[in-house]
C-alpha positions in Angstrom: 16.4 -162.2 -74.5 19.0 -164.5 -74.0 17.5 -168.2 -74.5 17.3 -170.3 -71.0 18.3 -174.8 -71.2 16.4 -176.8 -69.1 17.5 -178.0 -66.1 17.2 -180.8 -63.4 15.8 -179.4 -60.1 18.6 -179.7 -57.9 19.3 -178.6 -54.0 22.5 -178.2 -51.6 23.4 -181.3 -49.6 23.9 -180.9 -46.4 26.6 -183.4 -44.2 25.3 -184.7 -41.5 26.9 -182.8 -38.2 28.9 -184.6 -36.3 28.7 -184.3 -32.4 31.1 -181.4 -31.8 29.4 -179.3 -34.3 25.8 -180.5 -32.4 27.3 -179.3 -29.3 27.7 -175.6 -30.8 24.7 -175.6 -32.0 22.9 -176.2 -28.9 25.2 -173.9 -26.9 24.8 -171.0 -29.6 21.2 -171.3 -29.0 21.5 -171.2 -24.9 23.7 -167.8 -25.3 21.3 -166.1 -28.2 18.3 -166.7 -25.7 20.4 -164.8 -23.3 20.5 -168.3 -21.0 24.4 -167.3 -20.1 23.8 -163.5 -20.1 25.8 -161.6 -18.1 26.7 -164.7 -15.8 29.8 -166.8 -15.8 28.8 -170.1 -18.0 28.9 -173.3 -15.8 32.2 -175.3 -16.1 33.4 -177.5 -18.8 32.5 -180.5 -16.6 28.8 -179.2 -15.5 28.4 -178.7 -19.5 29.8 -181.7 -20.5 26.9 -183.5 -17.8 24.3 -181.3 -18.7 24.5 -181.9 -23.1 25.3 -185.6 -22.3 28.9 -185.3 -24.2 32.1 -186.1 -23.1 34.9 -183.7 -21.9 36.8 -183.7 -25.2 33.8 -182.3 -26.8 32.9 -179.8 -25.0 36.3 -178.4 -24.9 36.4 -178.2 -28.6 32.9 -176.6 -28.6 33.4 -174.1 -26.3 36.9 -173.4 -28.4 34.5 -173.2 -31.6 32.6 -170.4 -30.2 35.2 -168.7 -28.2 37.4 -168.6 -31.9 34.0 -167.1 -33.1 34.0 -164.2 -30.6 31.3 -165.6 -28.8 32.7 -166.4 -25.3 35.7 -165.1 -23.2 37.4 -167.2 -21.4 39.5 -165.8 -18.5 41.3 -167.8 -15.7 40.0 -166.4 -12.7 36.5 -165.5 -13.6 35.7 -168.1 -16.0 33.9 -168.1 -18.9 31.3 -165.4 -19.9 28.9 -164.7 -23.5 30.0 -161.8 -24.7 28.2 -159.0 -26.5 27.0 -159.8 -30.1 28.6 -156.7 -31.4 31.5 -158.1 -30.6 30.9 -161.6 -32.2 32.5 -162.3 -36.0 30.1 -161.4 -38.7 32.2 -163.1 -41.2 31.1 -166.6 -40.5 28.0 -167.8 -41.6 27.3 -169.6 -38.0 27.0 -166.5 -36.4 25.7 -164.6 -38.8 22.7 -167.0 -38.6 22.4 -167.6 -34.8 21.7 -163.5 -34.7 18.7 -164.8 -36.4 17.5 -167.2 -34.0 16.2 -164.0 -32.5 14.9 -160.8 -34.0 18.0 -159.6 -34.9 18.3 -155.4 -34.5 17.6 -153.2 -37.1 21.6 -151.7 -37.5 22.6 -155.9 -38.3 19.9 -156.3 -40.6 21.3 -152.9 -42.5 24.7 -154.2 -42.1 23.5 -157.0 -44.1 21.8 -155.4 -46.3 24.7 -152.6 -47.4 27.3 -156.4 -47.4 25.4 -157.8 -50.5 25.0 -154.4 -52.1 28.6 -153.8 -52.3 29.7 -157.2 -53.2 26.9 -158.6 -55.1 26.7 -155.5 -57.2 30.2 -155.8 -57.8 30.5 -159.3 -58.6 27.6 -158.8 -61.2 30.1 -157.1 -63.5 32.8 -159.4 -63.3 30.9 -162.3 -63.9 29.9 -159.9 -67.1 33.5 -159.5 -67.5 35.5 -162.7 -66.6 33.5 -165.4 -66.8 34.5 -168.9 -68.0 31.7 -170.6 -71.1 31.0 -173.1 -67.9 30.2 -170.4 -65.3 27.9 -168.8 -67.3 26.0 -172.0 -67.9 25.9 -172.4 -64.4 24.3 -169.5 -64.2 21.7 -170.0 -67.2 21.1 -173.3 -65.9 20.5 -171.9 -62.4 18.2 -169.4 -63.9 16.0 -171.7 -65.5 15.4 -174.3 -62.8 15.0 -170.9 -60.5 12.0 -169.1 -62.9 9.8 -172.1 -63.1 9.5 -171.8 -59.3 6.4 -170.8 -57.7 7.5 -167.9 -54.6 5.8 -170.0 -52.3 7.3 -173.0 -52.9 10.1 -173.8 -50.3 12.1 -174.2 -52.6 12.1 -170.9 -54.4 14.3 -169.2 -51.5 16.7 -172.4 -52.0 16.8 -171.9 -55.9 17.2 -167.9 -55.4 20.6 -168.6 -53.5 21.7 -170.8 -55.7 21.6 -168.4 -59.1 23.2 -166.1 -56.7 25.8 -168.4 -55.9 26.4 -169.1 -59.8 27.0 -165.5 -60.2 29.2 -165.1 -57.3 31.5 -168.3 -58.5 31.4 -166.7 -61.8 33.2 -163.7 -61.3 36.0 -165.3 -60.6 37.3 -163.6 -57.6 38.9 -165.7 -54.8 38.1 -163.3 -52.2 34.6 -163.6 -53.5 34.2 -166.9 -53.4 36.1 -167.4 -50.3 32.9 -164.9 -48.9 30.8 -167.1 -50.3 29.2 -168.7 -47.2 28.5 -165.2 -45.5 26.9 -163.8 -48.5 24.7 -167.3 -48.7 23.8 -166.6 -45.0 22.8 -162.7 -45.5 20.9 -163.5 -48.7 19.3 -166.6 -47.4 18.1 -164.4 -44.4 17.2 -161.4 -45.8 15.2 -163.2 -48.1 13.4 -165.0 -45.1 12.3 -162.0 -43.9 11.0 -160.6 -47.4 8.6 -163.3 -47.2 6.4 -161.7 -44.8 5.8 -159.1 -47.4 3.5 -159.9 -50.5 6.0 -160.6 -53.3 5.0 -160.4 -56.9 6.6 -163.4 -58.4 6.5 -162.2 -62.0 8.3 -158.5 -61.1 10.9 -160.5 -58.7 11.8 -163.2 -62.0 12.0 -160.4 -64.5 14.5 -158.3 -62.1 16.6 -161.5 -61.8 16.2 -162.1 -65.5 17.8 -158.7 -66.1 20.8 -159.0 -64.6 21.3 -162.6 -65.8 20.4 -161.4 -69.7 23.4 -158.9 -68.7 26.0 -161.3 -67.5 25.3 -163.5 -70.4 25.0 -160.5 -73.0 28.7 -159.9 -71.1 27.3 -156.3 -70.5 29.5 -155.2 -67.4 27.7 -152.0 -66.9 24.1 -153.2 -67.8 25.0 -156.0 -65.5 25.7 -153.7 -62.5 22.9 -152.0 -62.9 21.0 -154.3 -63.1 21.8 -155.8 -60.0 22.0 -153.0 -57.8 18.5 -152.3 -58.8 17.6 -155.5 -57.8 19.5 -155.3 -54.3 17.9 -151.7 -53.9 14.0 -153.0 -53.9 15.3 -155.9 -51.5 16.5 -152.8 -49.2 13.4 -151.1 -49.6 11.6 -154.4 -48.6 13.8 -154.8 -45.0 13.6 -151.0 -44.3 9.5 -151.4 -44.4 9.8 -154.5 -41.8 12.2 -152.5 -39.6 9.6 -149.4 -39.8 6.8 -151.7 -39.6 8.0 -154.3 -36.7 
C-alpha cells in the first residue's frame, strides 16, 4: 500500500452571493415547488415588489434562469416555468434545484450513469497523466478523507473533494471544465446514500483502491477500481428508488 502524508483538514469556501444570485435562488425555489406551474409568472415589476429588489435585478435574474432553460419568455403571453426535462443539466444550479424536491427516478439514473462514464474514465488518466503535484493532491486529499468518521458532516465534504483531486488530475480540460456538475451529482447522490447504513471501513478501503491505483500509475487497475466503486454507489440509489 501506497504510504498516505498527513494533512490539514480543509473545506471549500464559499463567496458570499450577491443579490442577483439571492434573487435566483429564491425564484428557483418558487418554480421547483410548482408556485409558477403551468401559469404565466407575474411581471418583472410585481416580482421586483414582491422579493423587495429593484428592477435591474430582477431582469438579470429572470435572464439567469431563462439562459438556464428554466423560463420562456414570449411577448404576448409572458413568461411561463417550463418543464424540468427541458431545463440544462449541465449546470450545477439546476442540477441541484431538482433536488429541492424528490427528484424522479430516470434523473437520479441520469446521474448516476454521468459519473460512471466520466469518473471511471478520468480514474485512468489521472493513472496516466498526472503531474507529481496532482497526485499529492490526491494523497493528501485521501488522508484528511480516511480519518473521517461517515457521520461526520464533513465526511460527504471530504468525499468530494478526493474526487475532485482525481478529476483535476487527469488533466483533461473538458473534465475539469465538468467539474462543477460532477461536484453536484456526486454531492447528491451521496446525500441520498446516507439514508442507507454505510459501512465506513468497506466505503474507505474501495476509495483506498482506486487511489493505491492512481498513485501505483496503474491505468487499468485504476479503472477498475473505480468503476467498482461507482457500481455499489448505483446499487445503493437503485435500492432507494425501489424502496421510496
Amino acid at each position: 500500500m501506497t504510504p498516505y502524508s498527513e494533512a490539514p483538514s480543509t473545506h471549500r469556501v464559499e463567496r458570499p452571493a450577491s443579490l442577483v444570485e439571492q434573487t435566483v435562488q429564491r425564484l428557483a425555489r418558487n418554480i421547483v415547488s410548482g408556485l409558477y406551474s403551468g401559469e404565466t409568472l407575474p411581471t418583472q415589476d410585481e416580482l421586483a415588489r414582491d422579493f423587495d429588489v429593484s428592477r435591474t435585478v430582477m431582469r438579470e435574474a429572470l435572464s439567469m434562469l431563462v439562459s438556464r432553460g428554466m423560463l420562456d419568455v414570449r411577448t404576448k403571453t409572458g413568461t411561463r416555468a417550463r418543464p424540468m426535462r427541458e431545463w440544462q443539466v449541465l449546470n450545477r444550479d439546476v442540477v441541484e434545484w431538482r433536488f429541492l424536491r424528490t427528484p424522479e427516478d430516470a434523473f437520479m439514473r441520469d446521474l448516476v450513469d454521468f459519473r460512471i462514464e466520466i469518473e471511471v474514465r478520468a480514474a485512468r488518466l489521472a493513472a496516466e497523466r498526472a503531474t507529481e503535484e496532482g497526485l499529492n493532491l490526491i494523497r493528501e486529499a485521501y488522508a484528511i478523507y480516511s480519518q473521517c468518521s461517515i457521520d461526520d458532516p464533513q465526511f460527504m465534504v471530504l468525499d468530494e473533494q478526493l474526487h475532485m483531486a482525481i478529476l483535476k488530475a487527469s488533466n483533461n480540460r473538458f473534465f475539469d471544465q465538468m467539474a462543477p456538475i460532477v461536484r453536484a451529482a456526486l454531492s447528491l447522490v451521496t446525500k441520498a446514500q446516507r439514508a442507507l447504513p454505510l459501512m465506513r471501513d468497506q466505503v474507505i478501503d474501495a476509495h483506498r483502491k482506486v487511489v493505491d491505483a492512481i498513485l501505483e500509475r496503474n491505468a487499468d487497475t485504476a479503472e477498475l477500481a473505480m468503476r467498482t466503486l461507482l457500481s455499489h454507489m448505483a446499487d445503493d440509489v437503485e435500492y432507494l428508488i425501489a424502496n421510496r
